[in-house]
LUMTI-882562 format. One record per atom (N, C-alpha, C): x, y, z. Coordinates in steps of 0.2 Angstrom, whole numbers, plus 5000, padded with zeros to 4 digits. Layout:
% LUMTI-882562
XYZ;...
This chain:
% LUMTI-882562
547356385352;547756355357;548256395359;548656405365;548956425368;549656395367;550156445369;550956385370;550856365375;551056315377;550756265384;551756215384;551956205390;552356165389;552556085392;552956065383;553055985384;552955955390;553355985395;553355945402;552955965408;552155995405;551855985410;551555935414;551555965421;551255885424;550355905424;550055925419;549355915417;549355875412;548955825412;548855795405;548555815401;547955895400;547755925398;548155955394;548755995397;549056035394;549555995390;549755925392;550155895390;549955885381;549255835384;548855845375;548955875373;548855965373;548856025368;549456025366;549656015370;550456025368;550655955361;550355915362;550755875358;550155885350;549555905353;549355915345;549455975343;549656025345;550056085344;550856055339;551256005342;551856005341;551955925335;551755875339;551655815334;550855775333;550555845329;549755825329;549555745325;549955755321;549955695315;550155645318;550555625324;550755555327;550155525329;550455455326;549855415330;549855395337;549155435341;549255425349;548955345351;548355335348;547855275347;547755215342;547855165346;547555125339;546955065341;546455065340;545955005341;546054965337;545954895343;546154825337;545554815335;545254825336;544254815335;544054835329;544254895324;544254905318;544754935315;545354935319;545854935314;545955015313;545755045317;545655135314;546155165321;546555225319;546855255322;546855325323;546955335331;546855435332;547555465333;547655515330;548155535332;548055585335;548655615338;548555675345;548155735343;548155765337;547755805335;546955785334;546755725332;546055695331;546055695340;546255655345;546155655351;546055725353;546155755352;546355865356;545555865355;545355865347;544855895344;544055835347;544255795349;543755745350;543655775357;544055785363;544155795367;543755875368;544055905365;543555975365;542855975363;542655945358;541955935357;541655895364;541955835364;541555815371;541555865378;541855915377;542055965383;541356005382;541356005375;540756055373;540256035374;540155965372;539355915375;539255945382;539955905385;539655905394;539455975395;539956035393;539556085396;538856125395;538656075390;537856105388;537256075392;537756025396;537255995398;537755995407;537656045407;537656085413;538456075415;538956035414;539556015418;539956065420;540056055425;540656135426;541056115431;541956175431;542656145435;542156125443;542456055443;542256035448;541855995451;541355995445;540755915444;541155865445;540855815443;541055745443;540455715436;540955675431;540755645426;540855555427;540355515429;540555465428;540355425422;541055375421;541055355413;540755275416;540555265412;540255195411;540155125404;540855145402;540955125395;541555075396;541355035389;541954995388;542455025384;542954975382;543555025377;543255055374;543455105369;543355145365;543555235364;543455245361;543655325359;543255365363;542655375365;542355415365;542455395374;542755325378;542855325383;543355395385;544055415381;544655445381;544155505380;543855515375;543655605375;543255615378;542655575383;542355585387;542755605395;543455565394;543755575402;544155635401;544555635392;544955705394;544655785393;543855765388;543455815389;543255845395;542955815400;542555835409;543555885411;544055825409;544655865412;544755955409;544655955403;544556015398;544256075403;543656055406;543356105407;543556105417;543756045419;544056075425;543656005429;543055955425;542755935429;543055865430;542955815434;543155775437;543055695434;543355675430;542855625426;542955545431;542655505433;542455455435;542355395432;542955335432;542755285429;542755205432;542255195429;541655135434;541855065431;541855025434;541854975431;541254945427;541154945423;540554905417;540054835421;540454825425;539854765427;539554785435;539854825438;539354835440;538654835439;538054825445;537654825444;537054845452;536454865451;536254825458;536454895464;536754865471;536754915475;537554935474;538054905470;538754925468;538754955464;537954985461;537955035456;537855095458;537355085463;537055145467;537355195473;537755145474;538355165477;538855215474;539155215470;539555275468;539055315464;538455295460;538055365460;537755415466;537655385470;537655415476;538155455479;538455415480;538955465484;539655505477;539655495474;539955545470;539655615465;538855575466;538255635463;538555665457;538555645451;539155675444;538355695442;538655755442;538255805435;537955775428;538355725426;538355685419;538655625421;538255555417;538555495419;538655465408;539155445408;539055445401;539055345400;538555315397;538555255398;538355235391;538555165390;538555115386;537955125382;537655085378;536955085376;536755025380;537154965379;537154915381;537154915392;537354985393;537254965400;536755005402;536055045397;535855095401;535455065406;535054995402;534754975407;534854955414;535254935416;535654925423;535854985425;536055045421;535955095423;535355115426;534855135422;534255165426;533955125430;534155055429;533855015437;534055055443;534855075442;535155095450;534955165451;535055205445;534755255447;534155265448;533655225447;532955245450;532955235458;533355215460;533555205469;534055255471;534355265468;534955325470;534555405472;534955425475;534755485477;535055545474;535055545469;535555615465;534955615456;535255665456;535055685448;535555705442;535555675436;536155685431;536055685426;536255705421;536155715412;536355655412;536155605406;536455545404;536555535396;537055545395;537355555385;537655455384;537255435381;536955375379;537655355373;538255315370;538655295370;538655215365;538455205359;538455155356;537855125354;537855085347;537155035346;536755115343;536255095345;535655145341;535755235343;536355255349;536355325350;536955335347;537355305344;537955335339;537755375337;537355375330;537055435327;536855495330;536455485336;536355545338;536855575341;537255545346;537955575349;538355585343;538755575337;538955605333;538755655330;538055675331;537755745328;537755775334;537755765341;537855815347;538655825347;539055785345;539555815344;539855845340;539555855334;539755865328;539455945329;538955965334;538656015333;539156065339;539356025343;539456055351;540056105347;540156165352;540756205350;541356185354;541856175352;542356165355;542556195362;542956165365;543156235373;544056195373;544156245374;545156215377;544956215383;545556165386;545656155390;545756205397;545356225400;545756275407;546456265409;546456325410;547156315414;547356275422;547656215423;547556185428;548256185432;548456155437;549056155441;549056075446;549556065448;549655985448;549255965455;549156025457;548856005465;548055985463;547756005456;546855985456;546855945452;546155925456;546055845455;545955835448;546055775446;546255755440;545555705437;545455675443;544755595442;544955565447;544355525448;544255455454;544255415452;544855375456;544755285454;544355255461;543955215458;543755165464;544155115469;544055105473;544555065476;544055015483;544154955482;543854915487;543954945493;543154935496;543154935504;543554885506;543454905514;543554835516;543054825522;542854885529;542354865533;541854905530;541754925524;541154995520;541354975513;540755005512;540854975504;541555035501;541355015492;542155035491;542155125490;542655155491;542855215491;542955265483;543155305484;543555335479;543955385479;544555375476;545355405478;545255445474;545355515475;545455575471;546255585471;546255585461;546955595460;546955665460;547455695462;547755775457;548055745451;548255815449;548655795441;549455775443;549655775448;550355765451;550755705450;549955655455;549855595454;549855555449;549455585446;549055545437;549855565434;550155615434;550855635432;551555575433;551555565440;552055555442;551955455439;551255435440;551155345438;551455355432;551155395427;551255375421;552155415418;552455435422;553155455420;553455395424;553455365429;553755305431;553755255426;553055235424;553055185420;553455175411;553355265411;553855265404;554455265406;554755305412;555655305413;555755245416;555355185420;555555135420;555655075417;555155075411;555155035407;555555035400;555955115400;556155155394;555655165388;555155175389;554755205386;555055275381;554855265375;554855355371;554455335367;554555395361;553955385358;554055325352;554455305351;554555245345;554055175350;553755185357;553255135358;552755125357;552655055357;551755055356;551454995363;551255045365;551055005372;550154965373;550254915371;549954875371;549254875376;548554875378;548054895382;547554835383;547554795385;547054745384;546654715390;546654775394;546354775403;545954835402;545154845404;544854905402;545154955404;544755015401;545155095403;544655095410;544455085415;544255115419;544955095425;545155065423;545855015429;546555055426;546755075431;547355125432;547955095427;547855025428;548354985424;548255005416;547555005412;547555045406;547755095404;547455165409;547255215409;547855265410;548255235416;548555275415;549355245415;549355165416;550155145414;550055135406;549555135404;549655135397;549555195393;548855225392;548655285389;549255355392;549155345399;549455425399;550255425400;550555355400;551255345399;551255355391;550855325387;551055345381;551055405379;550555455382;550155525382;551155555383;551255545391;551855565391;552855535389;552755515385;553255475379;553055515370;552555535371;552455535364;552355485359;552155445363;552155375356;551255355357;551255275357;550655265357;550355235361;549755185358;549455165365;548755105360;549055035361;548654985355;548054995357;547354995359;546754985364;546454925359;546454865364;545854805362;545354815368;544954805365;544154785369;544254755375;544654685374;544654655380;545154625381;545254575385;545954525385;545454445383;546054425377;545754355373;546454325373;546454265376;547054215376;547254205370;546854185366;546754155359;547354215354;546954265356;546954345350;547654385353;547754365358;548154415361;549154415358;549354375355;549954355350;549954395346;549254355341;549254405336;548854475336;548754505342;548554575340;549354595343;549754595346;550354605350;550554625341;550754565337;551054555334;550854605328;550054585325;549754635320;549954725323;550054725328;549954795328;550654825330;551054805330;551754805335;551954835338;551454795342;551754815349;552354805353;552854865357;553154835360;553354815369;552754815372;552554825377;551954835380;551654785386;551054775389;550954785395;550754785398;550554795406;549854725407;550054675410;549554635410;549854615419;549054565420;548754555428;549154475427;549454455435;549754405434;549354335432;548954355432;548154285429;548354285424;548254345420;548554335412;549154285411;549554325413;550154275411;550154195413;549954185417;549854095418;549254065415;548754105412;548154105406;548754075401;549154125397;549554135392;549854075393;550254065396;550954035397;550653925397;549953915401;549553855401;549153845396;548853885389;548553885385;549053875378;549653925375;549953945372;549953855365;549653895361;549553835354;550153865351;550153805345;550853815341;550653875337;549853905335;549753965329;550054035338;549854025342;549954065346;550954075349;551254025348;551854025349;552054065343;551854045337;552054075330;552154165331;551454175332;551154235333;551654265337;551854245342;552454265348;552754305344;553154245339;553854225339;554154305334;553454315330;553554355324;553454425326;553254435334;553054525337;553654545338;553454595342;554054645342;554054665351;553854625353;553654635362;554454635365;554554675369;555354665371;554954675380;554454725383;554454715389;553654695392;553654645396;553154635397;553054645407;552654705407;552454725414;551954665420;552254645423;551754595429;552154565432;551754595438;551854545445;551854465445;552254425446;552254345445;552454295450;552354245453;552754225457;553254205454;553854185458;554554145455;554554105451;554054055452;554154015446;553854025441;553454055440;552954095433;553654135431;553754185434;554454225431;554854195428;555054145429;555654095428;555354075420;554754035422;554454015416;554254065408;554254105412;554154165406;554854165402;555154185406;555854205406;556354115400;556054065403;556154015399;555754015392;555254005392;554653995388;554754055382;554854115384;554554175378;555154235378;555954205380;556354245384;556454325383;555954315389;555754415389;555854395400;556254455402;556054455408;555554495411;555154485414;554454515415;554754565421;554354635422;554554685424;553754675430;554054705437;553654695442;553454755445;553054765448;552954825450;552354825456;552354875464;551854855467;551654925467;551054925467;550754985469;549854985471;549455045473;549055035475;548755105471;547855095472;547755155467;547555205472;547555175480;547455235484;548155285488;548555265484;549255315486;549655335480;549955255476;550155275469;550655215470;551255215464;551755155462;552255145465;552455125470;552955105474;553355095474;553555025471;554254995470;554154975463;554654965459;554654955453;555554885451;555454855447;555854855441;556054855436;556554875435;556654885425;557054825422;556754845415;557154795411;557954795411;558354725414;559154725414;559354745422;558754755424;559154775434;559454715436;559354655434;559654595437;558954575445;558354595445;557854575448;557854535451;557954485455;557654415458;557154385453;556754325455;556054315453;555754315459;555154355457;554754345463;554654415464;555054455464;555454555469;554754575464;554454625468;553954675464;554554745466;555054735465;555554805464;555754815470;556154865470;556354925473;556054995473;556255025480;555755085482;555755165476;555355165473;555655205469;555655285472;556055325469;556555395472;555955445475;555355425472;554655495475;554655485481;554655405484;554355385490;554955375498;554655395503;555055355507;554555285508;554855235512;554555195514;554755155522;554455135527;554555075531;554055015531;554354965535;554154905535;553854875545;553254875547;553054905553;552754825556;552754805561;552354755565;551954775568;551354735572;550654775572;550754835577;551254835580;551354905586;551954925584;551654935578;552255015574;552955005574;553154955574;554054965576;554254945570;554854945567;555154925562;555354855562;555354815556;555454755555;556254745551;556654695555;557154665551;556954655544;557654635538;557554615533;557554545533;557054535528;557054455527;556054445535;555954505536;555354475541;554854515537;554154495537;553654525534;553254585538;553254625535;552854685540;552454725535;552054775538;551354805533;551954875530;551954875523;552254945520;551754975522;552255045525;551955125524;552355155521;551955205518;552355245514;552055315516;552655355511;552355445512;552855475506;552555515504;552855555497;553455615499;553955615494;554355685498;554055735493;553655735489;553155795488;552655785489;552055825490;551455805491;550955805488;551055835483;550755825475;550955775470;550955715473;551155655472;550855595473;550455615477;549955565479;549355595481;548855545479;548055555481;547855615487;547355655486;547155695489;546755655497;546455605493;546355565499;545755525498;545155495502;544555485499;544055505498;543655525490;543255585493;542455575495;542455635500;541955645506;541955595508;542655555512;542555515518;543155535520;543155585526;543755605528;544155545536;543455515537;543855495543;544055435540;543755395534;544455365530;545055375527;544955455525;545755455524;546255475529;546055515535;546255495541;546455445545;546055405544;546355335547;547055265542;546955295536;547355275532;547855325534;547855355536;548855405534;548655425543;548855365547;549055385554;549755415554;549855445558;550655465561;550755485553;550455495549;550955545543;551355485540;550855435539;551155365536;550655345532;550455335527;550055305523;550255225523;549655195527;549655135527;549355105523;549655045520;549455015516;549154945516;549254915521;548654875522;549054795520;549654805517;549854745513;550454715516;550754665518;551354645520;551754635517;552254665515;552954645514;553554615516;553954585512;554654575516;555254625511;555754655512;556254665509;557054625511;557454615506;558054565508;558554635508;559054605509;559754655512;559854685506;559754685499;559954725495;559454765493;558854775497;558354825497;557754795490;557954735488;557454705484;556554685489;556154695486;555554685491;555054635488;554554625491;554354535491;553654535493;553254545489;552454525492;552354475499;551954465503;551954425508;551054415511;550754455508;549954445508;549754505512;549254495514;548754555517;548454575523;548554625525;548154625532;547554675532;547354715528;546654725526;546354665525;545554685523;544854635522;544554665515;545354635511;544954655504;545254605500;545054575495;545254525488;545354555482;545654495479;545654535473;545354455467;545254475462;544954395459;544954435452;545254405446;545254395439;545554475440;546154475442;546354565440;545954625444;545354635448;544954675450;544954655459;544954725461;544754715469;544254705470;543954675475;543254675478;543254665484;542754695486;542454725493;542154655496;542554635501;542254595507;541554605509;541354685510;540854745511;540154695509;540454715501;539954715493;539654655497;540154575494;539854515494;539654515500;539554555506;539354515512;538654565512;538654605509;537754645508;537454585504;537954585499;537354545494;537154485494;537454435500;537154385502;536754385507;536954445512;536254445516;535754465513;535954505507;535054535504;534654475503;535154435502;534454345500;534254325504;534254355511;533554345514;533754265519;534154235515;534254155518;535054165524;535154195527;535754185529;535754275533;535854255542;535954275545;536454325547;537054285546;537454315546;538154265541;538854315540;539254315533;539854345533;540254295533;541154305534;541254305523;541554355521;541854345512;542554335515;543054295511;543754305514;544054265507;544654305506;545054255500;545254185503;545154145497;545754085496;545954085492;546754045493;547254035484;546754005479;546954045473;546754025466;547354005463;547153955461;547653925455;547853975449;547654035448;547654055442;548154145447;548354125451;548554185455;548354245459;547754245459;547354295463;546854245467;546354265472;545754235475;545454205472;545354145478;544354145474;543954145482;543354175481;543054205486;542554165488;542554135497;542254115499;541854145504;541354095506;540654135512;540754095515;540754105523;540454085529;539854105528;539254045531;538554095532;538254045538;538054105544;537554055548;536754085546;536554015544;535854025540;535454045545;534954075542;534254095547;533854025551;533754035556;533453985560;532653955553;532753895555;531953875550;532153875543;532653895541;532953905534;533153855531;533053815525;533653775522;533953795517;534453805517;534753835514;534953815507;534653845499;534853845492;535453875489;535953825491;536653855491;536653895481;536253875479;536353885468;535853965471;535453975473;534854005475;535354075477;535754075483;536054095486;536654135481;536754095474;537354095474;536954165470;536354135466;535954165461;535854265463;535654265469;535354325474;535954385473;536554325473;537254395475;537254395467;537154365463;537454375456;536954435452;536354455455;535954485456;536354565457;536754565461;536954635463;537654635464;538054585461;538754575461;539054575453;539554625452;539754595448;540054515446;540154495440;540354415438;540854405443;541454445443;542154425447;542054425453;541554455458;541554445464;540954405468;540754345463;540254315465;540654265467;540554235474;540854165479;540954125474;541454065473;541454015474;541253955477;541353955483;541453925492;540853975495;540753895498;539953935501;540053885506;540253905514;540353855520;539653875526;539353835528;538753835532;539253805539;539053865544;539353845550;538853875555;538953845562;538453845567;538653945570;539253945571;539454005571;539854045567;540254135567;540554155564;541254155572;541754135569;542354155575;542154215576;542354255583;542354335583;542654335590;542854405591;543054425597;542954435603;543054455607;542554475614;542254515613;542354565607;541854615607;541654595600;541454545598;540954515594;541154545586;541854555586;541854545580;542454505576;541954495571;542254425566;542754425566;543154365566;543754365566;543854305558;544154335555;544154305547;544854255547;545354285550;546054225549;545954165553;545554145555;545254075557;545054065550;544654065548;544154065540;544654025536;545054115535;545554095528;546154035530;546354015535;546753975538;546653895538;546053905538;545753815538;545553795529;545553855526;545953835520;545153805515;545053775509;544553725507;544453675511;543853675516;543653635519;543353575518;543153515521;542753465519;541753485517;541453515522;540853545520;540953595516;541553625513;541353695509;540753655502;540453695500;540253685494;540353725488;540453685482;541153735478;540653725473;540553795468;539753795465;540353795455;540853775459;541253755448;541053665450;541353625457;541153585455;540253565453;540053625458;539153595456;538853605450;539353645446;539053645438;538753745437;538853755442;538253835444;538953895440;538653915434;539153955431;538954025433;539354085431;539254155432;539554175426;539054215422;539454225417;539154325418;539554355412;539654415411;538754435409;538454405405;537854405402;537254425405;536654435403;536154465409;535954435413;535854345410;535654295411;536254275414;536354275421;537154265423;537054185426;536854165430;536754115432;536354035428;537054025427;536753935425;536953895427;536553835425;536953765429;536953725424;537753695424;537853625417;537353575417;
């Protein structure tokens, strides 16, 4: 190893540096069997996996997509591809279908590292895709052999990197095109996870609690590389479980979480008395999520912690924030934090009073700060940063003390159980079924805090429509979270003079009398192969 310094903005370098300096600390802990990696175990996992990829062709500036649930070998496969310069890409697990085909196509990775459990959906998509890729197989009957390819691979350090190269791609919903992907530098991935430690007072005596996959910025990087840059740790559970979630907080002590506002009113509507216990005996002092007022309030009564709020997007970076003790409103996702400027605009660019709702733009006072842009779609990231403003698509209000306030949406995108999803996606994979001409997707309120996604469909002339059939076809090529609800049969779709859709008609008239709502019909969507049943 090299001297490499503490306050690099690479995370590469950052590693080295801490297994270099505090190798024995524990950087990792899975709740899944109890077993723990410290910075020096992670360095060395990570080098070997660098050594895999590049036998199998990888090099600075591939693309590696990962396709794994929690785990260890998720981290040495993302900080290995970084080791050697190449670009590690992480997917979400249920994809499937043409939302799989999709980002193999257009990010074309060298090497795609996937589950044992997902190969098969795997080489579904790939046998339609247009690209060719090494594939390193990841759990169940290939452990053994991956243990022996990496037990054999020679180690590589990490290259030398600078904050301006790209770091990895997160995905981010379409909205008139399926979804994109945001190329971070190391500036970026730098500056998330140093806010989320100085604004939450993060050091190393933390244990940051993980229980949202690692492919979602919210694990990845508020949690892993905030603890990566703190020096402390980082709990990793498999999944999120209402039930489990106290007592792993507690068993492993944690003092700090990052959780999706559904979680929390999951939590807070469910909470049994062994689950209060479990509470009562942790060590949790901050709890990260966006809330409304009266969930806040209720937290704030119920489990007295005040929940810390934060907006941000993964195609620019963290915007405003809260900390613990600011005196926050309920309801505020923060203040602007110090990287960003920002205004607040009405649909003809002018600036909005306080207390009115207008779409945030923002823009970095460095530029190695935020996303490089989208990659190979330039005229989307052009049209996202007009006038030298990164548009963000979302309405806010701010009040006179410069507190600011979610207000909903003006893009054509949703978000349902924690995850965005592409209006795009669900309106392909409904017309793939053959039965329906044309297709409005648009959110409605969810009682659980996020959307539930409805269709508009003018069915094909001659056709009677099998709304269970219908629902079946998209679930086929959707994952679980973005499979409809609400399924409306209308004679037409609202649209413009120049014939196109107009959706705030849709979402405005709310659950309608003819909608068809497929939880009352009994028609379930589960995670499983066999996703569609009916009670």
């Amino acid at each position: 190893m090299s001297a490499v310094s503490a306050s690099s903005p690479v995370a590469t370098a950052r590693l080295e540096w801490c297994a270099e300096n505090i190798g024995d600390r524990e950087f990792l802990r899975w709740t899944a069997n109890g077993e723990s990696t410290s910075y020096a175990d992670m360095y060395d996992v990570a080098s070997r996996w660098a050594g895999l990829l590049r036998s199998r062709g990888v090099a600075r500036g591939d693309r590696v997509l990962i396709m794994l649930h929690n785990c260890l070998d998720f981290l040495g496969a993302h900080f290995g591809a970084q080791f050697l310069g190449a670009v590690p890409v992480p997917v979400n697990t249920e994809l499937r279908g043409e939302t799989l085909r999709h980002p193999l196509t257009l990010f074309a990775p060298a090497a795609v590292v996937v589950g044992a459990d997902l190969a098969e959906t795997l080489a579904q998509a790939a046998s339609e895709a247009t690209c060719d890729f090494a594939v390193l197989e990841v759990g169940a009957g290939a452990s053994s052999e991956l243990d022996g390819l990496l037990r054999a691979a020679e180690p590589v350090a990490p290259l030398e990197l600078t904050a301006s190269d790209p770091s990895l791609i997160m995905s981010t919903s379409g909205t008139t095109g399926p979804s994109k992907g945001t190329v971070w530098n190391y500036g970026t991935l730098n500056l998330w996870a140093n806010l989320y430690r100085d604004h939450l007072g993060r050091d190393e005596t933390d244990r940051i609690y993980c229980c949202t996959p690692l492919f979602h910025a919210n694990s990845l990087c508020t949690s892993v590389m905030a603890a990566l840059n703190a020096g402390g740790s980082a709990v990793i559970a498999e999944r999120f479980s209402v039930s489990g979630f106290w007592s792993d907080i507690a068993d492993n002590g944690a003092t700090s979480t990052p959780l999706i506002g559904a979680m929390i009113e999951m939590l807070l509507r469910t909470e049994t008395p062994q689950m209060a216990a479990d509470r009562a005996r942790s060590s949790i002092r901050c709890i990260l999520g966006a809330c409304p007022p009266a969930t806040h309030l209720e937290v704030e009564r119920s489990w007295g912690i005040t929940p810390v709020s934060a907006y941000g997007l993964t195609d620019f970076g963290s915007i405003t924030h809260t900390s613990p003790g600011d005196g926050a409103p309920a309801g505020t996702v923060g203040k602007v934090v110090s990287a960003y400027e920002v205004r607040l605009i009405d649909a003809d660019g002018a600036d909005v009073p306080d207390g009115v709702a207008g779409e945030l733009i923002a823009r970095p006072r460095d530029p190695a700060t935020i996303p490089d842009g989208y990659f190979r779609m330039p005229e989307a990231t052009l049209e996202s940063r007009k006038d030298l403003w990164f548009h963000t698509g979302d309405l806010l209000k701010r009040d006179a003390e410069g507190w600011f306030y979610f207000a909903g949406r003006v893009k054509d995108s949703m978000r349902r159980r924690g995850e965005n999803v592409s209006a795009y996606d669900v309106e392909t994979a409904i017309l793939g079924s053959g039965q329906v001409a044309e297709v409005a997707a648009y959110p409605l309120p969810s009682s659980e805090g996020d959307d539930e996604i409805a269709v508009a469909v003018v069915v094909n002339p001659g056709t009677e429509l099998d709304r269970a059939e219908l629902i079946e076809a998209a679930a086929r090529e959707l994952p679980y979270f973005a499979v409809p609800r609400y399924v409306r049969v209308v004679d037409r779709l609202p649209k413009t003079p120049t014939q196109k859709v107009q959706k705030a008609p849709l979402r405005d008239a709310g659950i309608t009398t003819d909608m068809w709502d497929r939880v009352a019909a009994g028609v379930e969507v589960t995670r499983n192969r066999d996703r569609v049943s009916a009670r």
